[in-house]
GUVOLO-621227 format. One line per 10 residues: number of its first residue (from 1); their letters; for each residue x, y, z of C-alpha. Coordinates in nm, 4 decimals. Layout:
NUM) a) X/Y/Z  ...
This chain:
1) xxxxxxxxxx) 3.3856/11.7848/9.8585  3.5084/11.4535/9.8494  3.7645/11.4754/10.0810  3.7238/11.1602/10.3458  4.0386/10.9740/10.2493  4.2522/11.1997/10.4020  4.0988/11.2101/10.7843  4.3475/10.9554/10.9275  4.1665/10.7683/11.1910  3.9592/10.6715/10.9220
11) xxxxxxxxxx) 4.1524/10.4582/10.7247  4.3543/10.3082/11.0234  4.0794/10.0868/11.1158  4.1669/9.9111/10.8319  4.5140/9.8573/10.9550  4.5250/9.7560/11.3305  4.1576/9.6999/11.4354  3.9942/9.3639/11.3127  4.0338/9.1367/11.5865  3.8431/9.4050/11.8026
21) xxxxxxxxxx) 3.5465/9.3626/11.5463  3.5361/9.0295/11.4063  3.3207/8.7774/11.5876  3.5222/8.4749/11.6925  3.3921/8.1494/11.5542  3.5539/7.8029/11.5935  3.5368/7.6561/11.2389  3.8184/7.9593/11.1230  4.1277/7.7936/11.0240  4.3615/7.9464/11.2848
31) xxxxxxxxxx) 4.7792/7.8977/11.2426  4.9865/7.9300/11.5354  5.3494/8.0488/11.4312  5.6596/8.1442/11.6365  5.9078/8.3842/11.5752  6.2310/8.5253/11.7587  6.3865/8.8559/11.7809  6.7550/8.9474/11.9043  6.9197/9.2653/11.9333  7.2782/9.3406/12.0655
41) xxxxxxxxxx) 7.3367/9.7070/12.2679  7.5862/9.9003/12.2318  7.7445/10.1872/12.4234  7.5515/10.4175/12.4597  7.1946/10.2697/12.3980  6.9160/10.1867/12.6435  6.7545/9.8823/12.7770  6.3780/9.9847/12.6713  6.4483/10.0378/12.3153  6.7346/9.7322/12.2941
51) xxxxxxxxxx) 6.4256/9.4730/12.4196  6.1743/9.7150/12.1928  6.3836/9.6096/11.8499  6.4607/9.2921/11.9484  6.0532/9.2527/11.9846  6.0026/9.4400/11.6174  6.2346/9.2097/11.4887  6.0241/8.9181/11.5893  5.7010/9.0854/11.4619  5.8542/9.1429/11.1639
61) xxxxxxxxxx) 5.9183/8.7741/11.1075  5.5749/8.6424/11.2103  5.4099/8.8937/10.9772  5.6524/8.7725/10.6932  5.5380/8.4409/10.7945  5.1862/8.5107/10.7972  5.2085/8.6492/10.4574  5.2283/8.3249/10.3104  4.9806/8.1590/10.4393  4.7718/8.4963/10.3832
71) xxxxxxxxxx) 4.8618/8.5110/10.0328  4.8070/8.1304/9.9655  4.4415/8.2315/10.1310  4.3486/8.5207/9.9353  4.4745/8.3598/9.6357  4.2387/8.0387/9.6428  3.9746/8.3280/9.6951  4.0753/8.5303/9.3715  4.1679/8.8078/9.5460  4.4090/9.0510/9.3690
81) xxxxxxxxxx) 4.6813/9.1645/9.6168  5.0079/9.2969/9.5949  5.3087/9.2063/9.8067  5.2232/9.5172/10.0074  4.8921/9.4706/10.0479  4.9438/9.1115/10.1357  5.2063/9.2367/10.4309  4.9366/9.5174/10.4991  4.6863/9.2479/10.5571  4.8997/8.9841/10.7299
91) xxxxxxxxxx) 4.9829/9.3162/11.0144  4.6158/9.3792/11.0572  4.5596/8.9750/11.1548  4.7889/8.8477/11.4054  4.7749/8.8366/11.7412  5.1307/8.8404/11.9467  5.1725/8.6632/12.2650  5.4659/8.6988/12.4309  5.6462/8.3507/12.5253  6.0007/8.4258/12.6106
101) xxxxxxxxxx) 6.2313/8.7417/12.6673  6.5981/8.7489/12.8441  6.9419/8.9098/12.7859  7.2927/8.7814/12.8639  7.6425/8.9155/12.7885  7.7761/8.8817/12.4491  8.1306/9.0140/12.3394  8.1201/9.3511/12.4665  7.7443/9.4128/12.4673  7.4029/9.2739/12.6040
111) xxxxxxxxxx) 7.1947/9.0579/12.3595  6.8125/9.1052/12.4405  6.6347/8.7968/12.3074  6.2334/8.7784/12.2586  6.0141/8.5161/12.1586  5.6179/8.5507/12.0279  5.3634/8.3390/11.9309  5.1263/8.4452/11.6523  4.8185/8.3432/11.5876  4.7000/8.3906/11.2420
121) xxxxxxxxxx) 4.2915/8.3590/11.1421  4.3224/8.3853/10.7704  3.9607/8.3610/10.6958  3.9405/8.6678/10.8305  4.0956/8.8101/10.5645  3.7661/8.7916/10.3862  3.6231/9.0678/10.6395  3.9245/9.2985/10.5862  3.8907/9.3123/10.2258  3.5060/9.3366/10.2672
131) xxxxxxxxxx) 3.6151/9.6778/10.4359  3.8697/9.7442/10.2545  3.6160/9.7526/9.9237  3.3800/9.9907/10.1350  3.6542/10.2168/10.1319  3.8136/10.4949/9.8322  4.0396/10.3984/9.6595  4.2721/10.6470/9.8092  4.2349/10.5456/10.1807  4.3163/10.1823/10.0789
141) xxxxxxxxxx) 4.5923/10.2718/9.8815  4.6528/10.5426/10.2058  4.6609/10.1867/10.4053  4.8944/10.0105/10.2688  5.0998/10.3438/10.1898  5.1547/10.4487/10.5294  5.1860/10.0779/10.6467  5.4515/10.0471/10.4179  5.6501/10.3682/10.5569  5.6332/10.2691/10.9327
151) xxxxxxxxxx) 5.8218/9.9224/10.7970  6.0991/10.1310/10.6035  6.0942/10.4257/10.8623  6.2357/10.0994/11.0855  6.4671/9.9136/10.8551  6.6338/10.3017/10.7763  6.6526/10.3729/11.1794  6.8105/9.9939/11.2278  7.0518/10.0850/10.9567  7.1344/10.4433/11.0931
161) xxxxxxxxxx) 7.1775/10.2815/11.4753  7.4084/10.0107/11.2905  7.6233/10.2945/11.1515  7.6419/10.4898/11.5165  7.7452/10.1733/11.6813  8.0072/10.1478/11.4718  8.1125/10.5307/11.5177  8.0822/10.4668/11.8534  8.3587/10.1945/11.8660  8.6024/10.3494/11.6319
171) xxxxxxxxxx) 8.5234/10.6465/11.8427  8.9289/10.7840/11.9298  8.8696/11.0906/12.1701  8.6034/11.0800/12.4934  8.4594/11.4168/12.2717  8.3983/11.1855/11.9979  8.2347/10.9358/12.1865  8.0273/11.2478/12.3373  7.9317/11.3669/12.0343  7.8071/10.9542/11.9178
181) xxxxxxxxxx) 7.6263/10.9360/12.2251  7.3935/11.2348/12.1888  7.3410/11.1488/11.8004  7.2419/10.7449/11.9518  7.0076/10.9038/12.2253  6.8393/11.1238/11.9581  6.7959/10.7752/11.7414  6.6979/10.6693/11.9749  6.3709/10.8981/12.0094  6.2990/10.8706/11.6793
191) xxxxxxxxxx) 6.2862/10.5007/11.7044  6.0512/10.5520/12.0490  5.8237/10.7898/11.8420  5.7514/10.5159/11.5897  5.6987/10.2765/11.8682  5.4881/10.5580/11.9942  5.2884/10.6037/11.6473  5.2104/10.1788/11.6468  5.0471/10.2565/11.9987  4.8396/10.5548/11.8876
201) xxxxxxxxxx) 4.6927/10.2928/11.6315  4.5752/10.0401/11.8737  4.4277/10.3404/12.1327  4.2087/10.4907/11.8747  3.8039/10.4317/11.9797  3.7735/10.2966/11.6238  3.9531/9.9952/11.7240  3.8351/9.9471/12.0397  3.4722/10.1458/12.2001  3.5886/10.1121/12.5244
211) xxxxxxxxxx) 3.8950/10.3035/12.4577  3.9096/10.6592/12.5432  4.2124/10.8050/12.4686  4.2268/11.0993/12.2672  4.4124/11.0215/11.9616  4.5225/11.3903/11.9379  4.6877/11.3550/12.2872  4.8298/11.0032/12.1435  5.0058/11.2024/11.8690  5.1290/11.4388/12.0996
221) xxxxxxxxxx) 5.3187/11.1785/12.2720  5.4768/11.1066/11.9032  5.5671/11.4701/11.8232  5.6939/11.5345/12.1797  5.9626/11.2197/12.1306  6.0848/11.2970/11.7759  5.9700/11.6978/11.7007  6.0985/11.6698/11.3487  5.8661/11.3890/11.2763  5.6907/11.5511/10.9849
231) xxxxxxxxxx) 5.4343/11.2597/10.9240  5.3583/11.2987/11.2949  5.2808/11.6656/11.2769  5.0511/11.5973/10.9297  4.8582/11.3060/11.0818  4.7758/11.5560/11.4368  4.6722/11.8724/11.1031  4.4342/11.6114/10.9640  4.2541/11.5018/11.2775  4.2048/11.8203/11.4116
241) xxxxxxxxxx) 4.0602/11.9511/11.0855  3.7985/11.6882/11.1020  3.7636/11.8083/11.4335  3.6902/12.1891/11.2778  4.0374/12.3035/11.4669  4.1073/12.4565/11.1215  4.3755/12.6881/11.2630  4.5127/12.4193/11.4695  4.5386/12.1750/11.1661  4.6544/12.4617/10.9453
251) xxxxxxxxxx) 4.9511/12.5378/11.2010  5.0637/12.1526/11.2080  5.0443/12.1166/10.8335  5.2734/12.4400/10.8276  5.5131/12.2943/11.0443  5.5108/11.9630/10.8417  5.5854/12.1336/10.5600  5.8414/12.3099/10.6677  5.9869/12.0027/10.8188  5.9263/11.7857/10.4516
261) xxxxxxxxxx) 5.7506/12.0269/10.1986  5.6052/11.7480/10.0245  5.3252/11.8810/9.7261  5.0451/11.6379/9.9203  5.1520/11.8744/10.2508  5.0358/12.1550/10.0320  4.7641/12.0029/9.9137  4.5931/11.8950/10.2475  4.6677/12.2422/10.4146  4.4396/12.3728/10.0982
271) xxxxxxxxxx) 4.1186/12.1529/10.1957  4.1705/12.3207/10.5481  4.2198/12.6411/10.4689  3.8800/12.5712/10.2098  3.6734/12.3984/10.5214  3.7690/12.7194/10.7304  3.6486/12.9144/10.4573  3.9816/13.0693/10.2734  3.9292/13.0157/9.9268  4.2177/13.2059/9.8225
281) xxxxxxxxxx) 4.4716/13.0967/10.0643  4.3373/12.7101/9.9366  4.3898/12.7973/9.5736  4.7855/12.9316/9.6608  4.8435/12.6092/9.8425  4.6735/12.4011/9.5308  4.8775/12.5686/9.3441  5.1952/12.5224/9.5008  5.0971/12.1280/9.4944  5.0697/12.1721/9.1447
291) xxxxxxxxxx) 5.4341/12.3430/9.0734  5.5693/12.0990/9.3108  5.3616/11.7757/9.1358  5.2196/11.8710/8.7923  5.1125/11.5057/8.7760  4.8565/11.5736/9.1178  4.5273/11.4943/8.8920  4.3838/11.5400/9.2748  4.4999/11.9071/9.3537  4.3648/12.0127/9.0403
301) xxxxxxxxxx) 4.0280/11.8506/9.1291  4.0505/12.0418/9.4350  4.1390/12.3555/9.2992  3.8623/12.3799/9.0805  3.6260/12.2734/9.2950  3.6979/12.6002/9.4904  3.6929/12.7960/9.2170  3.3701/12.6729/9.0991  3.1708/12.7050/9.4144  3.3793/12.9556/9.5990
311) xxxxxxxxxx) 3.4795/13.2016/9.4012  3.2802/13.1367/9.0736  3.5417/13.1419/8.8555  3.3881/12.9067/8.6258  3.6885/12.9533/8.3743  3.9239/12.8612/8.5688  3.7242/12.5735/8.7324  3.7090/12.4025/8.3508  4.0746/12.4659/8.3020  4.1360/12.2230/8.6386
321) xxxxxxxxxx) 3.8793/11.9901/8.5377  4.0084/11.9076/8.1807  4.3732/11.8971/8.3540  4.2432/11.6699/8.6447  4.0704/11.4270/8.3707  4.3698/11.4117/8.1312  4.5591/11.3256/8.4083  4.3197/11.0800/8.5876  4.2344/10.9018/8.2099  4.5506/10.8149/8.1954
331) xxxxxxxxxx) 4.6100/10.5830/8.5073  4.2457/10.4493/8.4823  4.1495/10.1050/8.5403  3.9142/9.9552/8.4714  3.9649/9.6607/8.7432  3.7493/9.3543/8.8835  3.7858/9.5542/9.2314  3.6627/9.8830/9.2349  3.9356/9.9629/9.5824  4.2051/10.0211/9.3316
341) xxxxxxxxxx) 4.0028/10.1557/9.0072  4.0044/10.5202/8.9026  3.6477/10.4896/8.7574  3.4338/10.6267/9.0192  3.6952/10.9194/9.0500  3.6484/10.9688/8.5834  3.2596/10.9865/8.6219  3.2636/11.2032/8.8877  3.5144/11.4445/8.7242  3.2942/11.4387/8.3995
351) xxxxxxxxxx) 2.9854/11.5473/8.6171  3.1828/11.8454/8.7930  3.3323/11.9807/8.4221  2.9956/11.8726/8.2742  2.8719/12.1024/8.5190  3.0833/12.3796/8.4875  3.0102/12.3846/8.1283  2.6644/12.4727/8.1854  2.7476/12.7396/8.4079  2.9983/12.8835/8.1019
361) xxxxxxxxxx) 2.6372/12.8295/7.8534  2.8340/12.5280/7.6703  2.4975/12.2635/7.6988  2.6318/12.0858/7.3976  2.9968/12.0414/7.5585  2.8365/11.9206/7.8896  2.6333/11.6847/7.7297  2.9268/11.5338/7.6005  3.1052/11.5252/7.9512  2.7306/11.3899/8.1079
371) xxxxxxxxxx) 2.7144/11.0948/7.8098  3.0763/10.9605/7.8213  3.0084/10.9952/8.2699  2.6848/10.7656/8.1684  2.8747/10.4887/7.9402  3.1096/10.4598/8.2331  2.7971/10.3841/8.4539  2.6750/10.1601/8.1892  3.0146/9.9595/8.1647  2.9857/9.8829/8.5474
381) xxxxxxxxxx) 2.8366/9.6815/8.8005  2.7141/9.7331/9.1345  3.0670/9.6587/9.2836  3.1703/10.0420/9.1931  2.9364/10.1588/9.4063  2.8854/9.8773/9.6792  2.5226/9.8300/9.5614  2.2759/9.8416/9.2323  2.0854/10.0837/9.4188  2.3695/10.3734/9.4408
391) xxxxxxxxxx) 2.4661/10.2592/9.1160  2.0921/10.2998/8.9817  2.0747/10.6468/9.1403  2.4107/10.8002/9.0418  2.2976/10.7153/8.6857  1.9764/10.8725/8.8011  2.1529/11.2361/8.8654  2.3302/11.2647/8.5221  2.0358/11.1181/8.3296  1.8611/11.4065/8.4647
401) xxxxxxxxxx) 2.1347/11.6616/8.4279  2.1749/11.6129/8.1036  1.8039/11.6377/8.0699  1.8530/11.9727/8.1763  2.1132/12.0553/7.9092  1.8744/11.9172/7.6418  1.6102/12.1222/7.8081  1.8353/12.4349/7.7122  1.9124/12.3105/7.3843  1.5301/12.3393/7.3121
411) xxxxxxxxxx) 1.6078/11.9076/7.2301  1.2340/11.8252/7.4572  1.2339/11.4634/7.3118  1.5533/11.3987/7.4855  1.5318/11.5551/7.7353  1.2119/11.3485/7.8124  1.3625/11.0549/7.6943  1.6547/11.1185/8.0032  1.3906/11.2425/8.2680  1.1799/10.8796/8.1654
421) xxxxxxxxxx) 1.5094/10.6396/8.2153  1.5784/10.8785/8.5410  1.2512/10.8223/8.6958  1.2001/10.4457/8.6477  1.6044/10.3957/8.7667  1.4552/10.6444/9.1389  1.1594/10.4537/9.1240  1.0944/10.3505/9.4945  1.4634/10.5201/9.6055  1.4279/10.7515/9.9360
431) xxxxxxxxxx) 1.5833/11.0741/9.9074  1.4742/11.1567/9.6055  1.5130/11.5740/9.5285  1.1737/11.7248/9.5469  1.2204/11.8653/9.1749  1.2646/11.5126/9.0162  0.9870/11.3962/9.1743  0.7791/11.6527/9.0414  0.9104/11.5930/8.7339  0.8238/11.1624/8.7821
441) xxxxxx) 0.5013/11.2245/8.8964  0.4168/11.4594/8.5720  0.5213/11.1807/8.3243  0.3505/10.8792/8.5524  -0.0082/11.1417/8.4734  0.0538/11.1532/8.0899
């Protein structure tokens, strides 16, 4: 199964770990930018967090103002980005210094003041989108997803503290006030946890070897602070089921969903439930993604992929094919940067139903599904794949599938004709199956 963009410390990297990896050279065109940050406290709030949002608030301004220069960059470079990829990008290249923190009285409250220094490397911007295209297209889009939500889970807690504040000093009764304060300090925890989440980032070993923390016992940190932190208690499910804790990761997705019963929830409790081995409690979460989503082109990818290999319901299987091709034809692109195209995800969905349809005795109907995978290939270049060589051999496999369909069709010049094309594309290529090179080696003595 194709399943790698949802392990989560996989696609971080991307995120928060390039400085750790990127050699340091001196001809890099390197901007130094400042930025400030001030935050008032009210009644009721602490000192931590108060400097802690006054020091987002900075961040947040030096990434905004590396954005520019990042997207001026990428630009001259003919690079594709979005706004939220450029932000994405701009996060994953600065380095903060810290210059300048105090406080003093203002009004009735203490204003904490910080000021950074960023330094900004935009060439190596040309490294993260190097990774970034060695990626699927889901973790990328995963990247700047989840990027994306950290920034908004901030600006929503901001406005929320903004809102207790004022409850706080319209407050009339010393209940009321009570009541305000436990509803700030609970904020307040939510705000820590997403602090908390940033730091899990920068401890994982993927950023930096010579870290050792154990990013489950980082995210335990983040669901201890804010327990109804559903993305918390997902993120812990999907690194423990890459760990093979399949009933730990099965317990946290339950609790996320019960927290935010989101159809993806659903859907990523399924592929544990199928790694530990439960087809049919995979196919009633798959399902429930489904009622929840219809438009989840993924979840019925998954689901027939269970029922084809799991449970052989080949039927079935071909139903969730078709569905998961109808759906993924219709938001495919064909674009100049395979990180955001649906191709590879098309030809690989004509192969499984191609597939299936040989297992239902319908060579003429996988044929079909093998060609139109095979005009895909032809339309493409080695970008899809990273290199001609895994481009050559994926054409190589459906060449000689649908040799094998011919084979069954009794249609021998065809099928010899696809064997040929298959063999001169493996030509040289390690790996090859032990069957196909019986089959090269009986054409190279004719």
């Amino acid at each position: 199964m194709h399943l790698s963009h949802l392990n989560f410390r996989r696609w971080y990297l991307l995120l928060v770990c390039l400085c750790f990896f990127l050699p340091t050279t001196t001809s890099a065109e390197t901007k130094t930018l400042t930025a400030e940050g001030t935050y008032t406290m009210g009644d009721g709030e602490t000192p931590l967090v108060a400097e802690m949002r006054a020091l987002q608030q900075a961040k947040r301004q030096a990434v905004e103002q590396a954005g520019t220069y990042i997207q001026s960059y990428t630009k001259a470079k003919h690079y594709e980005l979005t706004a939220d990829e450029i932000e994405t990008v701009s996060a994953g290249l600065i380095e903060v210094e810290v210059l300048d923190k105090r406080r003093q009285v203002v009004g009735e409250g203490i204003q904490f003041y910080v000021k950074i220094k960023a330094l900004v490397t935009v060439e190596k911007a040309d490294e993260l989108v190097s990774r970034l295209r060695q990626k699927s297209s889901d973790e990328s889009l995963n990247l700047v997803r989840d990027y994306k939500k950290l920034k908004d889970d901030y600006a929503r807690l901001a406005t929320e503290m903004d809102t207790l504040k004022r409850q706080m000093a319209e407050a009339k009764s010393e209940q009321e006030k009570q009541r305000t304060a436990s509803l700030i300090t609970q904020q307040e925890r939510r705000y820590l946890a997403r602090a908390a989440l940033e730091k899990c980032y920068n401890s994982y070993p993927l950023a930096n070897p010579d870290n050792t923390a154990d990013d489950i016992a980082c995210m335990d940190e983040v669901i201890r602070l804010d327990p109804s932190f559903a993305d918390a208690w997902a993120s812990r499910a999907s690194e423990k089921k890459w760990r093979n804790d399949y009933e730990g990761s099965i317990a946290d997705y339950t609790e996320a969903i019960r927290l935010d019963p989101k159809p993806e929830r659903y859907r990523d409790r399924g592929v544990a439930f199928a790694m530990w081995k439960k087809p049919d409690r995979a196919i009633r979460d798959y399902t429930e993604a489904i009622r929840l989503n219809p438009q989840d082109g993924e979840a019925y990818r998954l689901r027939a992929i269970v029922n084809y290999y799991e449970t052989g319901n080949y039927s079935e299987a071909l139903n969730d094919y078709t569905n998961a091709i109808r759906l993924n034809s219709v938001t495919h692109k064909d674009d100049w940067d395979p990180l955001f195209s649906t191709k590879r995800w098309l030809i690989q969905l004509c192969v499984e139903r191609a597939l299936t349809y040989m297992q239902l005795g319908q060579s003429q109907k996988a044929i079909e599904d093998f060609t139109t995978g095979l005009q895909l290939l032809d339309s493409s270049d080695e970008h899809l794949y990273g290199t001609l060589r895994l481009l050559e051999s994926q054409k190589a496999s459906s060449l000689r599938r649908r040799a094998k369909a011919y084979k069954l069709l009794n249609q021998d010049i065809e099928a010899m004709l696809d064997y040929r094309q298959a063999c001169g594309l493996e030509d040289g290529l390690p790996g090859i199956p032990a069957e196909a090179q019986e089959v090269c080696d009986s054409l190279k003595s004719r």
